[in-house]
Biopython code that builds the backbone (N, CA, C, O; Angstrom):
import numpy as np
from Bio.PDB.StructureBuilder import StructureBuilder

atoms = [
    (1, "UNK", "N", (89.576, 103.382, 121.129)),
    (1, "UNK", "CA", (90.762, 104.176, 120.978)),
    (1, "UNK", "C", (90.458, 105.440, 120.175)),
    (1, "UNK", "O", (90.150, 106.511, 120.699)),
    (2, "UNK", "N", (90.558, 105.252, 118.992)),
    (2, "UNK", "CA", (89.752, 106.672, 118.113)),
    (2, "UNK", "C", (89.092, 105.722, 116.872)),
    (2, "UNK", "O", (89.316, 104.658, 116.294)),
    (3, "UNK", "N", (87.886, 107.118, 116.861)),
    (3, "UNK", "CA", (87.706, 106.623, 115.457)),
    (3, "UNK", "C", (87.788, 107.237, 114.287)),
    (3, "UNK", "O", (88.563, 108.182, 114.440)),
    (4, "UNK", "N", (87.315, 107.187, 112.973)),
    (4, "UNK", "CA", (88.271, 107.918, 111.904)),
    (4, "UNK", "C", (86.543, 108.451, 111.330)),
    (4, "UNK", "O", (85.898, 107.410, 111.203)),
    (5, "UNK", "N", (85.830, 109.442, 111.039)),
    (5, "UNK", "CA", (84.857, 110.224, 110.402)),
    (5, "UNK", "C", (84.818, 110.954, 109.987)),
    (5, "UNK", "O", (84.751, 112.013, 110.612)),
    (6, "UNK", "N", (84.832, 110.902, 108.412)),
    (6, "UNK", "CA", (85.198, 112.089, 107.322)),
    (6, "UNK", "C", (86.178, 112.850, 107.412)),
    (6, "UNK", "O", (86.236, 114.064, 107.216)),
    (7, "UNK", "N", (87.253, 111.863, 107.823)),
    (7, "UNK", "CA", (89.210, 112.257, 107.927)),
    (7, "UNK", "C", (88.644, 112.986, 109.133)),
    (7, "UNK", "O", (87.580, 113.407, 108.680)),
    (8, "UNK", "N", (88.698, 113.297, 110.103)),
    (8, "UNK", "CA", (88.821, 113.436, 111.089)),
    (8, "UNK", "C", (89.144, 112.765, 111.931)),
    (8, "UNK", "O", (88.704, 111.639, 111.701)),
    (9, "UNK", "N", (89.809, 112.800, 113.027)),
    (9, "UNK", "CA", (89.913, 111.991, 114.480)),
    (9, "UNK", "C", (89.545, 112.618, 115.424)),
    (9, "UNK", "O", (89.835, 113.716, 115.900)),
    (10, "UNK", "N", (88.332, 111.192, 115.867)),
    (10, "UNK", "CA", (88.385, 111.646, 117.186)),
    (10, "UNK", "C", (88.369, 111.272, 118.195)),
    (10, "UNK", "O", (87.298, 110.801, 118.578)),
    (11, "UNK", "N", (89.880, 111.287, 119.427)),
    (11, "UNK", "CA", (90.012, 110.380, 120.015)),
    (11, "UNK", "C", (89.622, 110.325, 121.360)),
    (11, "UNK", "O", (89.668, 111.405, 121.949)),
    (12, "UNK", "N", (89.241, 109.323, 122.015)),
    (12, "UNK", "CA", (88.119, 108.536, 122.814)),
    (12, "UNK", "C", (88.973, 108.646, 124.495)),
    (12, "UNK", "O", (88.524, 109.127, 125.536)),
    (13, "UNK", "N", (90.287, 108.019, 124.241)),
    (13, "UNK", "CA", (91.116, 108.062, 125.281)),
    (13, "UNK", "C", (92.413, 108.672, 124.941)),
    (13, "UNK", "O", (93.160, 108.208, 124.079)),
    (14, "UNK", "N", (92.707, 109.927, 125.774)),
    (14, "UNK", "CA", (93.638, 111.333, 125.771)),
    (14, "UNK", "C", (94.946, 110.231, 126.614)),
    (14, "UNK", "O", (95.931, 110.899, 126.929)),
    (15, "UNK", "N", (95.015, 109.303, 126.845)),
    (15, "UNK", "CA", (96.214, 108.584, 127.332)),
    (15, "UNK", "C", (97.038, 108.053, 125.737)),
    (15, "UNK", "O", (98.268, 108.087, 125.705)),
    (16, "UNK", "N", (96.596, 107.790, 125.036)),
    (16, "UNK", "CA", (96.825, 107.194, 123.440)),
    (16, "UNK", "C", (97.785, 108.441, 122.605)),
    (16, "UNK", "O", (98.919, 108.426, 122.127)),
    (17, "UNK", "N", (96.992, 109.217, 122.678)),
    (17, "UNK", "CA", (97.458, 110.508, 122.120)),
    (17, "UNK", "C", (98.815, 111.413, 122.908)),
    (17, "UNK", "O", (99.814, 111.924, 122.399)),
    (18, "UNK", "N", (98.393, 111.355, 124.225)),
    (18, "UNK", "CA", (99.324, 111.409, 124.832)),
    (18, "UNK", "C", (101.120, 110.815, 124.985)),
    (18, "UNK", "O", (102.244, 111.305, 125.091)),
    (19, "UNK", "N", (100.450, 109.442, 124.907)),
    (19, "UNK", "CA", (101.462, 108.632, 124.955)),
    (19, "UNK", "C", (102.540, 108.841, 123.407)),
    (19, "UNK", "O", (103.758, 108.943, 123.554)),
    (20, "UNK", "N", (102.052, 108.873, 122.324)),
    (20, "UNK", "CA", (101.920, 108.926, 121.022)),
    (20, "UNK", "C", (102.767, 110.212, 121.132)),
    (20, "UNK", "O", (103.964, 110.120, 120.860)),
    (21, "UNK", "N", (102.445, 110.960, 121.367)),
    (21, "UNK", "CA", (102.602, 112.639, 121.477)),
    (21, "UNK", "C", (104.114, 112.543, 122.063)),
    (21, "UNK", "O", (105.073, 112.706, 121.308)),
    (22, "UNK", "N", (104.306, 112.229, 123.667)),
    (22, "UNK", "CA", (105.718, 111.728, 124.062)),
    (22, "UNK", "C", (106.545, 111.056, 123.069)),
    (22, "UNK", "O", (107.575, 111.568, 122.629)),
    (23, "UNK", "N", (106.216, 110.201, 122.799)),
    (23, "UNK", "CA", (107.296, 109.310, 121.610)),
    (23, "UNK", "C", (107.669, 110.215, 120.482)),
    (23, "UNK", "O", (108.822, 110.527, 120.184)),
    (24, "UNK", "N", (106.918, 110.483, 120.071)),
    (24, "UNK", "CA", (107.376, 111.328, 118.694)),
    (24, "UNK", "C", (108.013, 112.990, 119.101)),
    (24, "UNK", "O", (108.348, 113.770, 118.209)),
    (25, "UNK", "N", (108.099, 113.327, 120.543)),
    (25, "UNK", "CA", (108.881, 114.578, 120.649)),
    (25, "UNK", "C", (110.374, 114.001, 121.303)),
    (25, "UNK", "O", (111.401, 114.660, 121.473)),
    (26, "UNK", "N", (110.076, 112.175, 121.687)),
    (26, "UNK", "CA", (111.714, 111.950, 122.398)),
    (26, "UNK", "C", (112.003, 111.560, 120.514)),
    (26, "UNK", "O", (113.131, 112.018, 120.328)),
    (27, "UNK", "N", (111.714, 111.211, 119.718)),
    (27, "UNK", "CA", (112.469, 111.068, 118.716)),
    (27, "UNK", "C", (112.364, 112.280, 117.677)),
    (27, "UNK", "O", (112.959, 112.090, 116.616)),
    (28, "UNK", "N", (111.768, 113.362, 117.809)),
    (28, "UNK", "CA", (112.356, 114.506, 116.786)),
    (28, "UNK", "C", (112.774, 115.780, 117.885)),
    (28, "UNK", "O", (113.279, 115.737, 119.006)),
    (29, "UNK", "N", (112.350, 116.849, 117.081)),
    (29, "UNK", "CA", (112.742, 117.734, 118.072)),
    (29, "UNK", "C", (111.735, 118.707, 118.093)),
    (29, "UNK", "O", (112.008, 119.838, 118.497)),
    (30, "UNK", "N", (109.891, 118.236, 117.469)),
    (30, "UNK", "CA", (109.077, 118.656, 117.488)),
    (30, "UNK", "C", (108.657, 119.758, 118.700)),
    (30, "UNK", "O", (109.525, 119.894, 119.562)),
    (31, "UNK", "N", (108.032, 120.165, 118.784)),
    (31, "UNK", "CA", (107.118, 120.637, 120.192)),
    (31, "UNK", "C", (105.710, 120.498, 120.364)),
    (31, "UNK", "O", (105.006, 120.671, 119.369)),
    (32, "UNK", "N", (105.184, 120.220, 121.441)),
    (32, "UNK", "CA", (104.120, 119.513, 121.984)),
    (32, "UNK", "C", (102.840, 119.609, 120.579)),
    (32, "UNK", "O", (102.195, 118.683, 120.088)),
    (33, "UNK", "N", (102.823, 121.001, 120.252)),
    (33, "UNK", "CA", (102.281, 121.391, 119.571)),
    (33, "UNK", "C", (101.908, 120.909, 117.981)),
    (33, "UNK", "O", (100.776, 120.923, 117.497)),
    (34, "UNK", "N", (102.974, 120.543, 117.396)),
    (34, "UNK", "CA", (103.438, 119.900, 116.159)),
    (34, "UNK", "C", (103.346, 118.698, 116.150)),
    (34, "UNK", "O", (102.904, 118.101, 115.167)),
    (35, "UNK", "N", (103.803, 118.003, 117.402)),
    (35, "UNK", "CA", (103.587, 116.748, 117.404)),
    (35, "UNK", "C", (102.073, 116.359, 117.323)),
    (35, "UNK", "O", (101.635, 115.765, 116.338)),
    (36, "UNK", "N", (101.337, 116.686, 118.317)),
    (36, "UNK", "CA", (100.196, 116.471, 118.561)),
    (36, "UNK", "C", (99.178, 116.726, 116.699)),
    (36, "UNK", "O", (98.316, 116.024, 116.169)),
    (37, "UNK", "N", (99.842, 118.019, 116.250)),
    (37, "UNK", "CA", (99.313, 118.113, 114.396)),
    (37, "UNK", "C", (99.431, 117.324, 113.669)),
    (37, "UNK", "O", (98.617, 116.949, 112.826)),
    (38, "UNK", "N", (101.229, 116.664, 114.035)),
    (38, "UNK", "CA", (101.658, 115.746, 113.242)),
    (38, "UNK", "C", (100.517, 114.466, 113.288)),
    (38, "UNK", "O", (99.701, 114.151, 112.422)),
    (39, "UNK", "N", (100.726, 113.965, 114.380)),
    (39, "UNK", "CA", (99.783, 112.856, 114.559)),
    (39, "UNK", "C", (98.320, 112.931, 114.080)),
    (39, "UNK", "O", (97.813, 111.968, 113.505)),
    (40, "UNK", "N", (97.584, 114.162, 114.332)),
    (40, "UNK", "CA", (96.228, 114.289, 113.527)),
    (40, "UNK", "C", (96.298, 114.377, 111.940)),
    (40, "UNK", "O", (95.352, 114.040, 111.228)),
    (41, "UNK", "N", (97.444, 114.835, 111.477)),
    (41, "UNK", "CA", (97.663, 114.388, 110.405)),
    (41, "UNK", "C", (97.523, 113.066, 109.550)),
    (41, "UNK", "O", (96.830, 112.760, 108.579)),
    (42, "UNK", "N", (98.622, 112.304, 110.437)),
    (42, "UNK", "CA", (98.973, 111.210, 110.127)),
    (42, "UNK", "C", (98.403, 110.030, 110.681)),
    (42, "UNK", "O", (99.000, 108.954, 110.701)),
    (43, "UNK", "N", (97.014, 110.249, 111.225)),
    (43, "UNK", "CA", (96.254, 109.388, 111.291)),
    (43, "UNK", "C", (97.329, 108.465, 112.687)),
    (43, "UNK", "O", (97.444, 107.240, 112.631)),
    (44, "UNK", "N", (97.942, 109.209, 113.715)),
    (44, "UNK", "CA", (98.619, 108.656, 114.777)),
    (44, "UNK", "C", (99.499, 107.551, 114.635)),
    (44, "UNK", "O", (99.703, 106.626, 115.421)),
    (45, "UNK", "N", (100.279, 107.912, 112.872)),
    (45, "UNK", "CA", (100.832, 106.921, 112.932)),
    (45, "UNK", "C", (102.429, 107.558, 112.893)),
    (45, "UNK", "O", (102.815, 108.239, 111.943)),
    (46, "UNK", "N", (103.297, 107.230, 114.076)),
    (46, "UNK", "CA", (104.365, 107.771, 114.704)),
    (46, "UNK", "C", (105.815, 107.572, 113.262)),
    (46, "UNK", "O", (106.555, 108.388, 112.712)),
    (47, "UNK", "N", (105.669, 106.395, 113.164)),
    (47, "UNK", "CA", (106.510, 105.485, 111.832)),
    (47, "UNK", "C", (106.893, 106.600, 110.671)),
    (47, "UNK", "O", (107.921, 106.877, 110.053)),
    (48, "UNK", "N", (105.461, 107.122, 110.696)),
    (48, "UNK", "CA", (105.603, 108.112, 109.397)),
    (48, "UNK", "C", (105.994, 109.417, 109.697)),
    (48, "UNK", "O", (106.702, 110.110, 108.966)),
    (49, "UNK", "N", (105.624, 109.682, 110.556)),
    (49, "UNK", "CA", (106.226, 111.279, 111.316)),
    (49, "UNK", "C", (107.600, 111.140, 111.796)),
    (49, "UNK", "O", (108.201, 112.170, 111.491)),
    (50, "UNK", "N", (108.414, 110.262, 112.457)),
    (50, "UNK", "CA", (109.391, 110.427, 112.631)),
    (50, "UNK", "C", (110.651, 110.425, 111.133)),
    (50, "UNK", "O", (111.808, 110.832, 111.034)),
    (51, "UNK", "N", (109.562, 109.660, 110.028)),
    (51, "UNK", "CA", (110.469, 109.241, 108.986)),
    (51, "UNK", "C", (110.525, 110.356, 108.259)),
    (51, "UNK", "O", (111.586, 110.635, 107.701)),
    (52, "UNK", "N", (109.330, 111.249, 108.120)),
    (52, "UNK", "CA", (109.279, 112.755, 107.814)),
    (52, "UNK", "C", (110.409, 113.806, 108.223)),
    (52, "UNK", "O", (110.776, 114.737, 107.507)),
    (53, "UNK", "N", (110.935, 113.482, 109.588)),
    (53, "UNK", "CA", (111.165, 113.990, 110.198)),
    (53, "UNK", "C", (112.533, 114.206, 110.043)),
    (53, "UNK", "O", (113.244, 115.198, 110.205)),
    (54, "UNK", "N", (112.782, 112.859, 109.635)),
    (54, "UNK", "CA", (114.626, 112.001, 109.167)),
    (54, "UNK", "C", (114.717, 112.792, 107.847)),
    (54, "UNK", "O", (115.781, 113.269, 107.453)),
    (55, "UNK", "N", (113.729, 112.891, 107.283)),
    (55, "UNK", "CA", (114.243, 112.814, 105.611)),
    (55, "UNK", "C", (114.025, 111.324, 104.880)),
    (55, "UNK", "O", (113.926, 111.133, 103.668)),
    (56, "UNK", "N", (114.000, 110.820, 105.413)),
    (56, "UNK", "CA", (113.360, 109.354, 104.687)),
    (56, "UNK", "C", (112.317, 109.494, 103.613)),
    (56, "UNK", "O", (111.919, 110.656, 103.527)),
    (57, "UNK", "N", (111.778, 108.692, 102.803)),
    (57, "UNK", "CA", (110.933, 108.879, 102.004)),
    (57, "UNK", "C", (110.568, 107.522, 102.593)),
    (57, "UNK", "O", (111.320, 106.642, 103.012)),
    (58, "UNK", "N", (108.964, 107.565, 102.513)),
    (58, "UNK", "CA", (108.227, 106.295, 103.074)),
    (58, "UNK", "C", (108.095, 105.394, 101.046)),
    (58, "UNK", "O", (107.757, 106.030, 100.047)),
    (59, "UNK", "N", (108.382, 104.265, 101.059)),
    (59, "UNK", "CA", (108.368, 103.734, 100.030)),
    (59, "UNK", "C", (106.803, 102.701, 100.144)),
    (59, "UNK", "O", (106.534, 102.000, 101.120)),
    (60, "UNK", "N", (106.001, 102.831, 98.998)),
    (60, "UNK", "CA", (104.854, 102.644, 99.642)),
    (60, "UNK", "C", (104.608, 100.988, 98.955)),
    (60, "UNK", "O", (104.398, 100.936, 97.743)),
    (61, "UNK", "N", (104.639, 99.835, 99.658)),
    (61, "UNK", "CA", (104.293, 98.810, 99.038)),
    (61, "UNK", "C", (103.526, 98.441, 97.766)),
    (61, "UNK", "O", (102.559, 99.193, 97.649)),
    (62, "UNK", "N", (103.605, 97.636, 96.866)),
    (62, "UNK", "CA", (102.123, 97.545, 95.992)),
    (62, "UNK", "C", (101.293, 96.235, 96.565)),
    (62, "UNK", "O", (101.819, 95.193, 96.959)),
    (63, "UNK", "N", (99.958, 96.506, 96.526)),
    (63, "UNK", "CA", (99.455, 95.555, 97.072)),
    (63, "UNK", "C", (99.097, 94.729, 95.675)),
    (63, "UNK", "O", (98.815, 95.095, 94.534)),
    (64, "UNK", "N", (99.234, 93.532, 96.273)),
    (64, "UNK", "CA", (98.905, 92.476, 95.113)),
    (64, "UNK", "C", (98.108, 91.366, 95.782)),
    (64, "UNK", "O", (98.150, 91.090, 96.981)),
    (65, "UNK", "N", (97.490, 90.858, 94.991)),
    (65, "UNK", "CA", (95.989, 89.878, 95.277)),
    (65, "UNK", "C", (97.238, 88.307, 95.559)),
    (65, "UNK", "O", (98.354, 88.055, 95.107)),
    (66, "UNK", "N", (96.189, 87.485, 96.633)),
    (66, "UNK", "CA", (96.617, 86.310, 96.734)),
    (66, "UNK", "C", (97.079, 85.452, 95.261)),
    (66, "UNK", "O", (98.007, 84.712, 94.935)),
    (67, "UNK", "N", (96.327, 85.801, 94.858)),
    (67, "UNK", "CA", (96.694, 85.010, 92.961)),
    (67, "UNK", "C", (97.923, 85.780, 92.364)),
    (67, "UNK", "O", (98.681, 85.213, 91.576)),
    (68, "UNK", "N", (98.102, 87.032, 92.738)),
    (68, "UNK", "CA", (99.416, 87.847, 92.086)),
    (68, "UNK", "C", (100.469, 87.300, 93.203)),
    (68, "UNK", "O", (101.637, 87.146, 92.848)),
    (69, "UNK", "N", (100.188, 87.081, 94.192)),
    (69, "UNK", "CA", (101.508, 86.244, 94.996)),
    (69, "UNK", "C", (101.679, 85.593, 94.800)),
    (69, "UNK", "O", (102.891, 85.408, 94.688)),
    (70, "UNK", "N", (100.654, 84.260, 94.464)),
    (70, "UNK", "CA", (101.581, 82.983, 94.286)),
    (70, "UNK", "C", (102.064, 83.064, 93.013)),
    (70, "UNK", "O", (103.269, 82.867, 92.856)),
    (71, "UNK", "N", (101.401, 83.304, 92.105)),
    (71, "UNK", "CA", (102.064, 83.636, 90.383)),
    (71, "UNK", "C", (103.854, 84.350, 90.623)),
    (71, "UNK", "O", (104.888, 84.000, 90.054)),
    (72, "UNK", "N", (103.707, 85.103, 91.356)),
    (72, "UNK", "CA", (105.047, 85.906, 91.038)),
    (72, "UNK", "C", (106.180, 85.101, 91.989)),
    (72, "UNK", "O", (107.405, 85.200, 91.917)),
    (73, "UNK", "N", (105.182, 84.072, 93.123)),
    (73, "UNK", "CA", (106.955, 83.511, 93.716)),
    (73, "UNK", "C", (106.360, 82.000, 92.534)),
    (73, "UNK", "O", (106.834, 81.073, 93.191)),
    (74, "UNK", "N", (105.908, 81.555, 91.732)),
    (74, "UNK", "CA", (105.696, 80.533, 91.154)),
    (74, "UNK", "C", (106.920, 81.055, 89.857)),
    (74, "UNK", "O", (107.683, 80.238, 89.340)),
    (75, "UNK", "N", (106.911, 82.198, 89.575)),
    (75, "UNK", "CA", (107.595, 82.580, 88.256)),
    (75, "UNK", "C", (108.983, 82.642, 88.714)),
    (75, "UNK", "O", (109.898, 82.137, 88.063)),
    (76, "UNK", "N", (109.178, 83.339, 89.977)),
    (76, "UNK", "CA", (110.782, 83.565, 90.861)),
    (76, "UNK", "C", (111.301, 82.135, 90.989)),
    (76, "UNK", "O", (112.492, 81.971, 90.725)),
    (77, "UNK", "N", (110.529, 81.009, 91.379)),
    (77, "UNK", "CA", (111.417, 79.714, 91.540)),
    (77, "UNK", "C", (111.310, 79.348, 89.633)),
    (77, "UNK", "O", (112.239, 78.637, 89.251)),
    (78, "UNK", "N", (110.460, 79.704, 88.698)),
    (78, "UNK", "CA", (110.736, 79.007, 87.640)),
    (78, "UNK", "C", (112.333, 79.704, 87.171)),
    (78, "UNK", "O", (113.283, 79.089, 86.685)),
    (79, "UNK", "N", (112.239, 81.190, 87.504)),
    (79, "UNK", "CA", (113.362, 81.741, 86.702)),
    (79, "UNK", "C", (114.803, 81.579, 87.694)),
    (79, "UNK", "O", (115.897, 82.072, 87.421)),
    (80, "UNK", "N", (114.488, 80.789, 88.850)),
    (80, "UNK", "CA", (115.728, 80.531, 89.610)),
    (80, "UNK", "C", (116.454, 78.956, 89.155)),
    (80, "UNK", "O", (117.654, 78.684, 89.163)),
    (81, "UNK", "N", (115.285, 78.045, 88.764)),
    (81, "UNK", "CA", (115.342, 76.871, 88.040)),
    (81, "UNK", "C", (116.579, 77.156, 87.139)),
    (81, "UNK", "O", (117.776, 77.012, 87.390)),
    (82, "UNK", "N", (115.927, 77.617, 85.979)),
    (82, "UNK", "CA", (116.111, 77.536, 84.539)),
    (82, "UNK", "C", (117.587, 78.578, 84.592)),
    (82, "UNK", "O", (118.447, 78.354, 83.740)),
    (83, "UNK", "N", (117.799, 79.593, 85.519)),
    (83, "UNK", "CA", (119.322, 80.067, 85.844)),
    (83, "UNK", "C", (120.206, 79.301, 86.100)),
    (83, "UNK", "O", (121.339, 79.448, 85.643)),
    (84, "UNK", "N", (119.710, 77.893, 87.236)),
    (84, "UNK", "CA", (120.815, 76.953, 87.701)),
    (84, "UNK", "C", (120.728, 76.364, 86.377)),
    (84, "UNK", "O", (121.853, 76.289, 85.882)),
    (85, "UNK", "N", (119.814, 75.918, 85.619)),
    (85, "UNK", "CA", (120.025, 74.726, 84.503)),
    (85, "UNK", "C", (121.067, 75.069, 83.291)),
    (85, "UNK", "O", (121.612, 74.312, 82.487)),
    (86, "UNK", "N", (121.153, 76.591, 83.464)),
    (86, "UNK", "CA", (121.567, 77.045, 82.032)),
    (86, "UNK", "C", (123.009, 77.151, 82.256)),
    (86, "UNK", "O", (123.969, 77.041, 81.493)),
    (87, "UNK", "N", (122.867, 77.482, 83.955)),
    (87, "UNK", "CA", (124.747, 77.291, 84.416)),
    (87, "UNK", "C", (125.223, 76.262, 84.930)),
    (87, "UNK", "O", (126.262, 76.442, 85.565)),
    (88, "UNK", "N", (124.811, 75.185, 84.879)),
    (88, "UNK", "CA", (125.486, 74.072, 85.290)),
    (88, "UNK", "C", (125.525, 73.150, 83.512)),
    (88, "UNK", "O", (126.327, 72.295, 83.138)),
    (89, "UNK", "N", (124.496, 73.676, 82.852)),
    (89, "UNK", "CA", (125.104, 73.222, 81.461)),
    (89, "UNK", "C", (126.135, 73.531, 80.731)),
    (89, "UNK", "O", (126.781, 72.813, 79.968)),
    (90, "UNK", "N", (126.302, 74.965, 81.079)),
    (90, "UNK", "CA", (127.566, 75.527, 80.548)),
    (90, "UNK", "C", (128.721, 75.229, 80.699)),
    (90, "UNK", "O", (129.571, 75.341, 79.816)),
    (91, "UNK", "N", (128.960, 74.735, 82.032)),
    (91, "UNK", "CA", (130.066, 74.410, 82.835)),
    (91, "UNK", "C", (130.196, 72.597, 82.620)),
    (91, "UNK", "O", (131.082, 71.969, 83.199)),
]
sb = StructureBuilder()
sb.init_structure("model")
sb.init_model(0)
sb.init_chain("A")
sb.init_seg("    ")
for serial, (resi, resn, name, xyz) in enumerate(atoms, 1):
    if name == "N":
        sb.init_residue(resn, " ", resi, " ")
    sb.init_atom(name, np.array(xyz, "f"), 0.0, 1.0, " ", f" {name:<3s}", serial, name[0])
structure = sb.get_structure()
């Protein structure tokens, strides 16, 4: 499909880009031209160009290690626990 070398693209099959290129001018109001930038930009990823496009702000996940996942839903059920315990004592 493409490959990625020293931020560059360069892509292999002009049907990809193409296709890519269509989608992102039926959802903005780009021209062939922009679109096609947009996408070399954005590493052909449509998601982010159209959200550019909205005004959206892309909110960017944090990545966290298998050990920071289970810790943090291990801490979410302790502190969901100890919420029911403290309100059903009250009551």
């Amino acid at each position: 499909m493409s490959d990625i070398s020293n931020n560059k693209i360069v892509i292999n099959d002009t049907s990809v880009l193409e296709e890519a290129c269509a989608m992102v001018m039926r959802q903005t109001d780009y021209t062939r031209e922009i679109a096609i930038n947009k996408l070399l930009q954005y590493d052909m990823n449509t998601e982010i160009i159209v959200r550019e496009w909205m005004g959206v702000s892309v909110c960017e996940s944090k990545k966290m290690s298998n050990n920071q996942k289970v810790f943090h839903e291990f801490r979410t059920f302790l502190d969901d626990a100890a919420f029911k315990y403290y309100k059903n004592k009250d009551t």
